[in-house]
CHARMM-style PDB file with segment names, atoms N, HN, CA, C and O in Angstrom:
ATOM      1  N   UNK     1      57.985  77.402-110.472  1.00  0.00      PROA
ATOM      2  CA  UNK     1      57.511  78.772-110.566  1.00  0.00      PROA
ATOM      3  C   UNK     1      56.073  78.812-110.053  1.00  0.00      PROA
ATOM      4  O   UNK     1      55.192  78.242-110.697  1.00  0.00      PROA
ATOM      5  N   UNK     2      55.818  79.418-108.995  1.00  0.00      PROA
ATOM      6  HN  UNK     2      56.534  79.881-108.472  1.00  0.00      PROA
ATOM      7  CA  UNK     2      54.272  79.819-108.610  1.00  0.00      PROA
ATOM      8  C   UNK     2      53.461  80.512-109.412  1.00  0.00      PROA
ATOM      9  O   UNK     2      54.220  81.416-109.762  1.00  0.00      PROA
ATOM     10  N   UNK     3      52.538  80.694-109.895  1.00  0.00      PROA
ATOM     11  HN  UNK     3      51.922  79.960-109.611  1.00  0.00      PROA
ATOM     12  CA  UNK     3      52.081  81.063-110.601  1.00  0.00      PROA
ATOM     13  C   UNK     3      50.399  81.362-110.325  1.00  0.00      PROA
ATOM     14  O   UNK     3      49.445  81.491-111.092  1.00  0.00      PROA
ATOM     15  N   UNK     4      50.535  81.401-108.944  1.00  0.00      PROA
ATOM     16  HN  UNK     4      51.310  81.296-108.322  1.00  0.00      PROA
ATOM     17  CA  UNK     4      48.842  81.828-107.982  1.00  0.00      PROA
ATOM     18  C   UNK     4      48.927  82.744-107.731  1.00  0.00      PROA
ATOM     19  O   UNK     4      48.131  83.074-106.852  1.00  0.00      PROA
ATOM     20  N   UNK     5      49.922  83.905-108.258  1.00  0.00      PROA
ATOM     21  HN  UNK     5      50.569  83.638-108.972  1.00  0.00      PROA
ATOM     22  CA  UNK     5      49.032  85.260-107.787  1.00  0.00      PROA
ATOM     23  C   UNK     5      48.644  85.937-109.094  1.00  0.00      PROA
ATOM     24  O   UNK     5      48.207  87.079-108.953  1.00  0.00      PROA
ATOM     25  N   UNK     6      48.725  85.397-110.528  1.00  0.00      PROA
ATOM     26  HN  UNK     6      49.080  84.469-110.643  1.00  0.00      PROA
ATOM     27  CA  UNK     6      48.267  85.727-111.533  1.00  0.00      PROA
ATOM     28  C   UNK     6      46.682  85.331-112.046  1.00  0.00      PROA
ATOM     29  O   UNK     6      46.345  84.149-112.115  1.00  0.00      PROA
ATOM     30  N   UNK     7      45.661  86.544-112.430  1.00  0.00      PROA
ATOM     31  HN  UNK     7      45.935  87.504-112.373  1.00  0.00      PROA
ATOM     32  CA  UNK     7      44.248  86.317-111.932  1.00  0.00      PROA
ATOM     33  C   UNK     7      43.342  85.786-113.020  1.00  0.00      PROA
ATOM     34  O   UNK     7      42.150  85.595-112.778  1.00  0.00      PROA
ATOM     35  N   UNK     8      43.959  85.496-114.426  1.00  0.00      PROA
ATOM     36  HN  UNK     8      44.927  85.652-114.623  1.00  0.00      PROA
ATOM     37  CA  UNK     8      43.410  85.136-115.782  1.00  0.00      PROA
ATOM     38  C   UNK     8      44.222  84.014-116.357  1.00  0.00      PROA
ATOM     39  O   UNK     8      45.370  83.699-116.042  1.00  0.00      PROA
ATOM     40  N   UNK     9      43.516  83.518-117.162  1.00  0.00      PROA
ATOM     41  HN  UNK     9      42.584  83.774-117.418  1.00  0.00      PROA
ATOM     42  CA  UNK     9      44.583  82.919-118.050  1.00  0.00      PROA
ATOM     43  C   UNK     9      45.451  83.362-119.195  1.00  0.00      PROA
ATOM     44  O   UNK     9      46.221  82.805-119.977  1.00  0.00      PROA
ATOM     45  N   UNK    10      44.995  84.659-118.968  1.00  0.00      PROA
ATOM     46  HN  UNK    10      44.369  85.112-118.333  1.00  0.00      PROA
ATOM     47  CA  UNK    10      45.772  85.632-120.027  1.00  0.00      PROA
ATOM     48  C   UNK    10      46.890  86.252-119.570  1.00  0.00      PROA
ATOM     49  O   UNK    10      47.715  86.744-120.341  1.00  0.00      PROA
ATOM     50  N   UNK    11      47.058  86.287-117.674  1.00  0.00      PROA
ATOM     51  HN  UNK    11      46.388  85.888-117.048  1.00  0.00      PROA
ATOM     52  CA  UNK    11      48.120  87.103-117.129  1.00  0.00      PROA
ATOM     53  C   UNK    11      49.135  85.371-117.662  1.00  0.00      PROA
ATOM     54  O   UNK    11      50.220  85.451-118.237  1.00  0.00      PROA
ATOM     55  N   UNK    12      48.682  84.421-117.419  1.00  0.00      PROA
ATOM     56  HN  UNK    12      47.801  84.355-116.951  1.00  0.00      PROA
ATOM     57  CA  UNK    12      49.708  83.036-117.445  1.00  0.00      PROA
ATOM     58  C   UNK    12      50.413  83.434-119.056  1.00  0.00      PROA
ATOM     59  O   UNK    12      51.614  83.659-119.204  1.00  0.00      PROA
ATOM     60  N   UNK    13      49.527  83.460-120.039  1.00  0.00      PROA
ATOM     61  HN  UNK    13      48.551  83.277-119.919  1.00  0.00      PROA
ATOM     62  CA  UNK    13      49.913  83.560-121.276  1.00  0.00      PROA
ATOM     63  C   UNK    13      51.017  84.861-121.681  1.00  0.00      PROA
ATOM     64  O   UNK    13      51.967  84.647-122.435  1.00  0.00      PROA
ATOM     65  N   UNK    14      50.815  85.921-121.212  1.00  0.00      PROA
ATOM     66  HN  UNK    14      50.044  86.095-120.600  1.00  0.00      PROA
ATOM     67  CA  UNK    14      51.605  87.003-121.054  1.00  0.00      PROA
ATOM     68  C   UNK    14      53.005  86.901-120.358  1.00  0.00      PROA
ATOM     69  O   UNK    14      54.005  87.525-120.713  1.00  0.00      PROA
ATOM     70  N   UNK    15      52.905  85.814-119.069  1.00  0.00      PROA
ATOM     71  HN  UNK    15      52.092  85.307-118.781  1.00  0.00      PROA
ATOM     72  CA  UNK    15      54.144  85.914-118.412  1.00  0.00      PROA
ATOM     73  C   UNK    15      54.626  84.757-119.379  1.00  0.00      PROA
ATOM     74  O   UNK    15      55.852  84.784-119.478  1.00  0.00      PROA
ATOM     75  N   UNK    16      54.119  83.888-120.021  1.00  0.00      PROA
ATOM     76  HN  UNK    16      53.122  83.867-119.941  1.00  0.00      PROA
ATOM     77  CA  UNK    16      55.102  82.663-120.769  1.00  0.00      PROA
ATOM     78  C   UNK    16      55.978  83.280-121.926  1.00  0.00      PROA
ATOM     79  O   UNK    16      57.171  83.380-122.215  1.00  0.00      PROA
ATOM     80  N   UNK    17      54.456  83.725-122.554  1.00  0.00      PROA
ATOM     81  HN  UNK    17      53.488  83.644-122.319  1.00  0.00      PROA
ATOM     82  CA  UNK    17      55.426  84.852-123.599  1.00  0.00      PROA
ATOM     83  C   UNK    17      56.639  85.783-123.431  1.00  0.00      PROA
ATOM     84  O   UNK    17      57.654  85.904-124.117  1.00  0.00      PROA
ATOM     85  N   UNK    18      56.266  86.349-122.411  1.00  0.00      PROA
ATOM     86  HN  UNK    18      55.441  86.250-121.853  1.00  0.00      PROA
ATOM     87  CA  UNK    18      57.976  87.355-121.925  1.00  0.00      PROA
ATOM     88  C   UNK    18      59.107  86.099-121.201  1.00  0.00      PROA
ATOM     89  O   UNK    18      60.109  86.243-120.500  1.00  0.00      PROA
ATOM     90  N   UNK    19      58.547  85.093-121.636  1.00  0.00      PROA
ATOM     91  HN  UNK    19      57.733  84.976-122.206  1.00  0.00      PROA
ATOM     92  CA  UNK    19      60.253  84.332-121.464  1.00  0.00      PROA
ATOM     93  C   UNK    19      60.780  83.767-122.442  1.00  0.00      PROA
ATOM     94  O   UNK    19      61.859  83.179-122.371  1.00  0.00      PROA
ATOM     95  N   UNK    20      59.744  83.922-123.988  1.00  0.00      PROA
ATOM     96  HN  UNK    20      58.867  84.399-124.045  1.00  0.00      PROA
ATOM     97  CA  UNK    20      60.635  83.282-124.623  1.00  0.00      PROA
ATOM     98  C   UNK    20      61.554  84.729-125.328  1.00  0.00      PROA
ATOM     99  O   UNK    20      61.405  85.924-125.583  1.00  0.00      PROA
ATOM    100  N   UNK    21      62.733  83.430-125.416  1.00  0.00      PROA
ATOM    101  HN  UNK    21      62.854  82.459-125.209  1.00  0.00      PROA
ATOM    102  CA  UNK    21      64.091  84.627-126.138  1.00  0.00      PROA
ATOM    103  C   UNK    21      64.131  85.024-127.388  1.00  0.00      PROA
ATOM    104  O   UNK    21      64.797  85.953-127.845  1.00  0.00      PROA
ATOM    105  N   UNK    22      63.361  84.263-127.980  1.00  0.00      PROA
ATOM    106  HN  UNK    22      62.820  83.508-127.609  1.00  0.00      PROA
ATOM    107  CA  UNK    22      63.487  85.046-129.678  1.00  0.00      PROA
ATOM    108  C   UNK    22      62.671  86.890-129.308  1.00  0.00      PROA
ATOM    109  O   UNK    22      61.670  87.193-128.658  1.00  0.00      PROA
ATOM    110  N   UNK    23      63.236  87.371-129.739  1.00  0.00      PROA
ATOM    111  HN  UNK    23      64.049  87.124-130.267  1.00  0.00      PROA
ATOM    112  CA  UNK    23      62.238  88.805-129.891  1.00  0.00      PROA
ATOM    113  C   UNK    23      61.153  88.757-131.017  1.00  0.00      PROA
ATOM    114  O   UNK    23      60.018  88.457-130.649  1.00  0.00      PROA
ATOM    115  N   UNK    24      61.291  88.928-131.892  1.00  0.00      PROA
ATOM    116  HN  UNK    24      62.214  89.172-132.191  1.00  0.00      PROA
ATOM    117  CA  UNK    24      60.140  88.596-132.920  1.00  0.00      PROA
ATOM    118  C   UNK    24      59.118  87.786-133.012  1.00  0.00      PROA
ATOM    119  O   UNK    24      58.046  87.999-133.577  1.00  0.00      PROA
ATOM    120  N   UNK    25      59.640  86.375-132.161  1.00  0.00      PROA
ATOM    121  HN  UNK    25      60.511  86.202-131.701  1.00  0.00      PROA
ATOM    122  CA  UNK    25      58.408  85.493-132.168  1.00  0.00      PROA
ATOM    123  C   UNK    25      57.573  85.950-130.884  1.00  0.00      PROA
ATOM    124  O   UNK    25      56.343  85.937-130.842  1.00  0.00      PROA
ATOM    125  N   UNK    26      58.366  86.336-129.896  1.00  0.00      PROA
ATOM    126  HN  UNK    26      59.365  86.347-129.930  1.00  0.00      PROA
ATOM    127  CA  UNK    26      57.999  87.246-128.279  1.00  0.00      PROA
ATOM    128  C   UNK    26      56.808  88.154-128.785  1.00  0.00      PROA
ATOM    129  O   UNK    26      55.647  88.072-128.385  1.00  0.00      PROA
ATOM    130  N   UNK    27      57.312  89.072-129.774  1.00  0.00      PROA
ATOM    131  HN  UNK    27      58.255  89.139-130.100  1.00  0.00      PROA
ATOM    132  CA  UNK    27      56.226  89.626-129.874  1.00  0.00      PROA
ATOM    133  C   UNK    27      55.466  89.420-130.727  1.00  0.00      PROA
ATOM    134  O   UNK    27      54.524  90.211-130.683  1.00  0.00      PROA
ATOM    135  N   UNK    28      55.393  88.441-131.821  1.00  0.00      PROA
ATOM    136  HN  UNK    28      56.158  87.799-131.856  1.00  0.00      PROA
ATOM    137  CA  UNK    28      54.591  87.985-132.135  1.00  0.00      PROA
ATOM    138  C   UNK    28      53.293  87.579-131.340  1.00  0.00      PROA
ATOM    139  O   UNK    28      52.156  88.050-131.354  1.00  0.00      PROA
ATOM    140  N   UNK    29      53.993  86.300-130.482  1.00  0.00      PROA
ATOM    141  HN  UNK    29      54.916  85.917-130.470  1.00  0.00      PROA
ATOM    142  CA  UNK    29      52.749  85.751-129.657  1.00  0.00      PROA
ATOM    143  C   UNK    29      52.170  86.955-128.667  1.00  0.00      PROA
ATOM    144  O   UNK    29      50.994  86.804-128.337  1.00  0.00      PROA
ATOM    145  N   UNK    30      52.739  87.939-128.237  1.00  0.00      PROA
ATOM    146  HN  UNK    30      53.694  88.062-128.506  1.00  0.00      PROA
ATOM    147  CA  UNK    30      52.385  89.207-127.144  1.00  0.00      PROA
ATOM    148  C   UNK    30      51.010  89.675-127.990  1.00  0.00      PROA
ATOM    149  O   UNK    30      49.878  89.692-127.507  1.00  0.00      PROA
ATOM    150  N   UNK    31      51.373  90.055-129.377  1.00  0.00      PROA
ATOM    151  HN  UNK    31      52.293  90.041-129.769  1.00  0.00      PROA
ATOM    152  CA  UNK    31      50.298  90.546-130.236  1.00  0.00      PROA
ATOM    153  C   UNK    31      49.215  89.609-130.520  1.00  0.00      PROA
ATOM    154  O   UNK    31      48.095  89.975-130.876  1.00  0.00      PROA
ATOM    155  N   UNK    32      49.549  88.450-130.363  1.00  0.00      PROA
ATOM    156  HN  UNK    32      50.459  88.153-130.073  1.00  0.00      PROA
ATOM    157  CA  UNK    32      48.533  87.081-130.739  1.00  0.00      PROA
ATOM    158  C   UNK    32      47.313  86.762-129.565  1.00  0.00      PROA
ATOM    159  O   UNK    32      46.177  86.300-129.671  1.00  0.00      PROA
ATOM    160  N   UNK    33      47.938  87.133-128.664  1.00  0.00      PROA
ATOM    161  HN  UNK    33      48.861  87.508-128.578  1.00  0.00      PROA
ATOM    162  CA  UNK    33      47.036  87.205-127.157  1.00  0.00      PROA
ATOM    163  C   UNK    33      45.853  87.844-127.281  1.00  0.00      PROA
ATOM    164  O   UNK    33      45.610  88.895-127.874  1.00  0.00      PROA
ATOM    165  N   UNK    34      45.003  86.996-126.561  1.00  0.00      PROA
ATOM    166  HN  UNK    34      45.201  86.143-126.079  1.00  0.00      PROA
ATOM    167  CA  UNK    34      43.204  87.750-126.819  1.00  0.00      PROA
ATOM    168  C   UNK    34      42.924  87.363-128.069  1.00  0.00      PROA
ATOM    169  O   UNK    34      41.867  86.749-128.220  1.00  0.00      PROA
ATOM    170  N   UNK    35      43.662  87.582-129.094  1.00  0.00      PROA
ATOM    171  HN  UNK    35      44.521  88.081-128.972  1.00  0.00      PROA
ATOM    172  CA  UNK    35      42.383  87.157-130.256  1.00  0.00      PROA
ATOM    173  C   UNK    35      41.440  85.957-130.082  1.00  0.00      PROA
ATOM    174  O   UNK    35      41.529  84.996-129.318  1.00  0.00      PROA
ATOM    175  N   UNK    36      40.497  86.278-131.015  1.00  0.00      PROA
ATOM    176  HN  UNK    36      40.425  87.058-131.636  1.00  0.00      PROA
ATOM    177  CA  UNK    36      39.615  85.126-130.844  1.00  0.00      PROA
ATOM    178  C   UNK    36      39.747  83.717-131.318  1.00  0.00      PROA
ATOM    179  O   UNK    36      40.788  83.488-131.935  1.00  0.00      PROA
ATOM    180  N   UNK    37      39.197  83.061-131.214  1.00  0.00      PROA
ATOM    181  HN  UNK    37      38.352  83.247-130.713  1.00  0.00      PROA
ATOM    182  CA  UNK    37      39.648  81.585-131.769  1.00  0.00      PROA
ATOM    183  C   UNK    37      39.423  81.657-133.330  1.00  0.00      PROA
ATOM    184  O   UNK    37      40.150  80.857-133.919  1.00  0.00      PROA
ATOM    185  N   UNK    38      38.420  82.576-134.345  1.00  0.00      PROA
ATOM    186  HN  UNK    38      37.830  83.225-133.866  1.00  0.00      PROA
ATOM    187  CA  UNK    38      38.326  82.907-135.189  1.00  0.00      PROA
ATOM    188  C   UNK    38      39.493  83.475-136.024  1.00  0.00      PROA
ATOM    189  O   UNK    38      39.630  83.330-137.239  1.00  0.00      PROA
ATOM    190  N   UNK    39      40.491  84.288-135.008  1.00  0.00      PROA
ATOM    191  HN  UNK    39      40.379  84.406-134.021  1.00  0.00      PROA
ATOM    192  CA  UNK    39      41.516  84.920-135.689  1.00  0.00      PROA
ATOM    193  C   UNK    39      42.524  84.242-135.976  1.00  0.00      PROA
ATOM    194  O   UNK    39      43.059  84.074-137.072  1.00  0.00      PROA
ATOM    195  N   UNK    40      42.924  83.639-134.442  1.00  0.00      PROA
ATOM    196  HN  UNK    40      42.489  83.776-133.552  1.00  0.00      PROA
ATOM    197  CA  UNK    40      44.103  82.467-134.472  1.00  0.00      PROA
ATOM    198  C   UNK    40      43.974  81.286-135.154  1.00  0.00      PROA
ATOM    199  O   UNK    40      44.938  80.563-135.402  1.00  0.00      PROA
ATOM    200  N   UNK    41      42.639  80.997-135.532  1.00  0.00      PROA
ATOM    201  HN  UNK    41      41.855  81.584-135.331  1.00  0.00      PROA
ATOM    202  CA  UNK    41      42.850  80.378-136.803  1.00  0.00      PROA
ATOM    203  C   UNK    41      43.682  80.516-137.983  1.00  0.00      PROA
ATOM    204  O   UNK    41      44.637  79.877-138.424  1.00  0.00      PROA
ATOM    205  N   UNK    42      42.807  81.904-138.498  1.00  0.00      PROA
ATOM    206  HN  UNK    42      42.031  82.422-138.139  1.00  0.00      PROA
ATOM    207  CA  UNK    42      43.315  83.201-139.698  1.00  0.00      PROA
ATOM    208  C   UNK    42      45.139  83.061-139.301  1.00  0.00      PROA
ATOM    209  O   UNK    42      45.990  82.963-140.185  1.00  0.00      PROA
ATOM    210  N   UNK    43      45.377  83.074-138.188  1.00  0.00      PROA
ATOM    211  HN  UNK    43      44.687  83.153-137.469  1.00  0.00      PROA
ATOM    212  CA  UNK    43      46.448  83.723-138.269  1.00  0.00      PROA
ATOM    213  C   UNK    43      47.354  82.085-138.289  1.00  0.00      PROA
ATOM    214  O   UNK    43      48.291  81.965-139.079  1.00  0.00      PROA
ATOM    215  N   UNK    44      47.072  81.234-137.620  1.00  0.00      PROA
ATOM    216  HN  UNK    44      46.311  81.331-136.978  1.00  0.00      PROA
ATOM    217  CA  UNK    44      47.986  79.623-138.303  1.00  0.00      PROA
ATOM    218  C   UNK    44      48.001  79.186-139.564  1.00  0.00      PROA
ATOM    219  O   UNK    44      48.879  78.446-140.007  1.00  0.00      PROA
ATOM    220  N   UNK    45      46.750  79.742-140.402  1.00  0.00      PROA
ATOM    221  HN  UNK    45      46.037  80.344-140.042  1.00  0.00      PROA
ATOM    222  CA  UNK    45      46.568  79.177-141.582  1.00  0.00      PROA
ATOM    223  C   UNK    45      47.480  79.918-142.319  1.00  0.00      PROA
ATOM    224  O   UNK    45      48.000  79.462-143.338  1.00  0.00      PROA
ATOM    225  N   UNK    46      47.837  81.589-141.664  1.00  0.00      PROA
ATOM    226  HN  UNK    46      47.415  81.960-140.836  1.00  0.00      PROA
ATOM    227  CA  UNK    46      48.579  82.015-142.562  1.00  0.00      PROA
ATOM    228  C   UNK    46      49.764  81.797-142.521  1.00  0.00      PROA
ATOM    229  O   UNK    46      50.459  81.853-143.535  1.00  0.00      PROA
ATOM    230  N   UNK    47      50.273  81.481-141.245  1.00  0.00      PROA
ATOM    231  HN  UNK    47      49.708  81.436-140.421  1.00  0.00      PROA
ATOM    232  CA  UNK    47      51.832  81.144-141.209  1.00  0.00      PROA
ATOM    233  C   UNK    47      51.954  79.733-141.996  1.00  0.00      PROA
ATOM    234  O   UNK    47      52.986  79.534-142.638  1.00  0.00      PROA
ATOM    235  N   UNK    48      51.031  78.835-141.972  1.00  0.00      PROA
ATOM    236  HN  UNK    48      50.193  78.997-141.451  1.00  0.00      PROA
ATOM    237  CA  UNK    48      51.102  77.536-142.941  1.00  0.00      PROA
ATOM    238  C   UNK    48      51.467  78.050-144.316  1.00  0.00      PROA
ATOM    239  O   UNK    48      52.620  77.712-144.585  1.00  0.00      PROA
ATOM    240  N   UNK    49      50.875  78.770-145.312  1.00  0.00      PROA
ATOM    241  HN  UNK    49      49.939  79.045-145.093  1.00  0.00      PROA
ATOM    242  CA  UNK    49      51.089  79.416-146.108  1.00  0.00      PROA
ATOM    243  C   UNK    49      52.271  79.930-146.246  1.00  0.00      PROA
ATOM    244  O   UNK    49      52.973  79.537-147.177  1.00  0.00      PROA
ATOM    245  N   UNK    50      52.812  81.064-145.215  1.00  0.00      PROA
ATOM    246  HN  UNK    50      52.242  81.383-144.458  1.00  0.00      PROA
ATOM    247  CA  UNK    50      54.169  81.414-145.259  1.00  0.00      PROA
ATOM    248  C   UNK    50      55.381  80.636-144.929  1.00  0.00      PROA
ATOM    249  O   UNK    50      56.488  80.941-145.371  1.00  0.00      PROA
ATOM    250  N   UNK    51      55.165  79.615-144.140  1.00  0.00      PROA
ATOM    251  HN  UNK    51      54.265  79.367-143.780  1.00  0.00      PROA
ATOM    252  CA  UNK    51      56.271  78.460-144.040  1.00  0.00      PROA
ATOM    253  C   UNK    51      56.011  77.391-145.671  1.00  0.00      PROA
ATOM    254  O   UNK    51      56.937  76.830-146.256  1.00  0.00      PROA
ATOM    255  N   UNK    52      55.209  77.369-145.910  1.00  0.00      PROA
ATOM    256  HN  UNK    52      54.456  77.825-145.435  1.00  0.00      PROA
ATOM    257  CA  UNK    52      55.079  76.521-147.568  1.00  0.00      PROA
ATOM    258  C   UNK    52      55.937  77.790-147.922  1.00  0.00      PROA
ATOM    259  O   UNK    52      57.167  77.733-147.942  1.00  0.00      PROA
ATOM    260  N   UNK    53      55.289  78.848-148.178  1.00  0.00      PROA
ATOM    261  HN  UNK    53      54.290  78.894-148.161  1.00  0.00      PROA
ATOM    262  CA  UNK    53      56.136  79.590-149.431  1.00  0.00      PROA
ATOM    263  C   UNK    53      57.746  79.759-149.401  1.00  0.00      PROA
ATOM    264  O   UNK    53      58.443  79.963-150.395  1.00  0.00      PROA
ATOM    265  N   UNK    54      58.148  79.650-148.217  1.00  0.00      PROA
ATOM    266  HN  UNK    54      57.581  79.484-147.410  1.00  0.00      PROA
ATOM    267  CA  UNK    54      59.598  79.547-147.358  1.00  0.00      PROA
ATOM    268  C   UNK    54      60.394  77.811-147.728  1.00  0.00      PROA
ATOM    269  O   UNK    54      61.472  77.280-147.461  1.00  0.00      PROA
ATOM    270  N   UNK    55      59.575  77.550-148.213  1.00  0.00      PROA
ATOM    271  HN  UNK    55      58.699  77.982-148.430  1.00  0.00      PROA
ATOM    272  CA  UNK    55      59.793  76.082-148.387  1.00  0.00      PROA
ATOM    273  C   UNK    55      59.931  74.877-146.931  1.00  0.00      PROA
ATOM    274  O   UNK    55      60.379  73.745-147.114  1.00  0.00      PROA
ATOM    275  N   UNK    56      59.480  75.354-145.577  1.00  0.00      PROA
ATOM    276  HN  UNK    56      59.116  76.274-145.429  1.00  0.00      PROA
ATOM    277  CA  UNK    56      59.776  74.698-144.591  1.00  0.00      PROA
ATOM    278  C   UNK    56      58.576  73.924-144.689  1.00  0.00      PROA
ATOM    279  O   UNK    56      58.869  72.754-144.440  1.00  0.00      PROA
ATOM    280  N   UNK    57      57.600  74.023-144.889  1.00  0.00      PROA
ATOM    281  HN  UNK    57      57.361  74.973-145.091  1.00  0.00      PROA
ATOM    282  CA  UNK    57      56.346  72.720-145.356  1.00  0.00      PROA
ATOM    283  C   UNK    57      55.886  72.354-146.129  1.00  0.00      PROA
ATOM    284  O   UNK    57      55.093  73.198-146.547  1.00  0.00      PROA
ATOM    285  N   UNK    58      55.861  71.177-146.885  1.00  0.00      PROA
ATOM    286  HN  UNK    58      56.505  70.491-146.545  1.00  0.00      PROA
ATOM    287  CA  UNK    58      55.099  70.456-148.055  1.00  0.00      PROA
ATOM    288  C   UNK    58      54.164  71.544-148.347  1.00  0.00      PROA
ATOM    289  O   UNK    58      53.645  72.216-147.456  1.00  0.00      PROA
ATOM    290  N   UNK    59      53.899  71.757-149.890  1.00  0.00      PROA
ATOM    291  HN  UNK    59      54.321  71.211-150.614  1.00  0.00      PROA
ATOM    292  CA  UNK    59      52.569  72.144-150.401  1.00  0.00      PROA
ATOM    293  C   UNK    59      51.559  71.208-150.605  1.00  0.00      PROA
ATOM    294  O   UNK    59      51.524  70.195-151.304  1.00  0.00      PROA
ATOM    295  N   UNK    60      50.762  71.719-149.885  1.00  0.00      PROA
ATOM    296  HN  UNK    60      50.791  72.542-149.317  1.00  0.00      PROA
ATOM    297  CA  UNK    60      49.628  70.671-149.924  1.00  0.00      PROA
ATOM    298  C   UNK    60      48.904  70.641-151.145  1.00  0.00      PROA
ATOM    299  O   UNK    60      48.005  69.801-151.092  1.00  0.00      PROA
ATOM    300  N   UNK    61      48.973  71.356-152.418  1.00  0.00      PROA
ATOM    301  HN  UNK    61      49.703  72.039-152.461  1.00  0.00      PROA
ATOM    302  CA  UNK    61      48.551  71.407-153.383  1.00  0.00      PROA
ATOM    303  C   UNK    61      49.437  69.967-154.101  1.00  0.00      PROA
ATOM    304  O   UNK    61      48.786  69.125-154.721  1.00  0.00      PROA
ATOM    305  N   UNK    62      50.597  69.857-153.968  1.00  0.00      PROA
ATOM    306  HN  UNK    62      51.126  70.541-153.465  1.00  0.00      PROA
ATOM    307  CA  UNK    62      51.306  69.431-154.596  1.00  0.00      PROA
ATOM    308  C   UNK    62      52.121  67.892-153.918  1.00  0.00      PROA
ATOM    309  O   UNK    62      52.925  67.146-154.476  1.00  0.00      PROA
ATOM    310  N   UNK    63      51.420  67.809-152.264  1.00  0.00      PROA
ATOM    311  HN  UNK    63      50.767  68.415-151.810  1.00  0.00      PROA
ATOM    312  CA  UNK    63      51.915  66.725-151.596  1.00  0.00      PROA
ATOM    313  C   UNK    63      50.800  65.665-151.754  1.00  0.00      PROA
ATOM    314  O   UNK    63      51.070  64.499-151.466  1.00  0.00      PROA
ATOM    315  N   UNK    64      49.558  65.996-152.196  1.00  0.00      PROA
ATOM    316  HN  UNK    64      49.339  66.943-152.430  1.00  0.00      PROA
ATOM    317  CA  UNK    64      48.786  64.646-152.252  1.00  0.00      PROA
ATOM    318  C   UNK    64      48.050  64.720-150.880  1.00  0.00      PROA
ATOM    319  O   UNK    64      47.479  63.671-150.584  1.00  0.00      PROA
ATOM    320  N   UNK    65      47.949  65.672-150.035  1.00  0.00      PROA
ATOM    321  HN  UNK    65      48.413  66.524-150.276  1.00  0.00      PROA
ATOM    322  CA  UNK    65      47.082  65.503-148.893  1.00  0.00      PROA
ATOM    323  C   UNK    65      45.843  66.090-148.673  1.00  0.00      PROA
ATOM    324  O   UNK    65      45.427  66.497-147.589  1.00  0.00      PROA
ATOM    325  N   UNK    66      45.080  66.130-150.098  1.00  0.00      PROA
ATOM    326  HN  UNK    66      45.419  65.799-150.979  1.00  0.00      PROA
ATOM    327  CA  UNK    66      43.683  66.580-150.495  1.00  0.00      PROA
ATOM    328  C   UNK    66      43.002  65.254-150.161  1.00  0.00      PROA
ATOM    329  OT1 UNK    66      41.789  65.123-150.328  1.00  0.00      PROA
TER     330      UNK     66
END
């Protein structure tokens, strides 16, 4: 895939995103674009949180990785 007539690294990030097939996570990451490195922090720490509470990751309260 060529990818030299796109002029940012944000047009690259935009076209990756519209290929993935989940819809929800699609637009997830669509909405995730541009934030700052400040946010996308905010915003991994919170899915860490919501995958613990989902039970898909160890609690770190409770796994010993303090």
């Amino acid at each position: 895939m060529n990818l030299e007539y796109l002029d940012s690294p944000h047009d690259h990030d935009l076209l990756l995103a519209s290929q993935i097939n989940s819809r929800p996570l699609r637009r997830l990451v669509q909405l995730a674009l541009g934030l700052s490195t400040e946010s996308m922090d905010l915003l991994t720490a919170l899915t860490d949180r919501l995958r613990t509470a989902e039970g898909a990751l160890a609690d770190p309260a409770t796994s010993g990785e303090f």
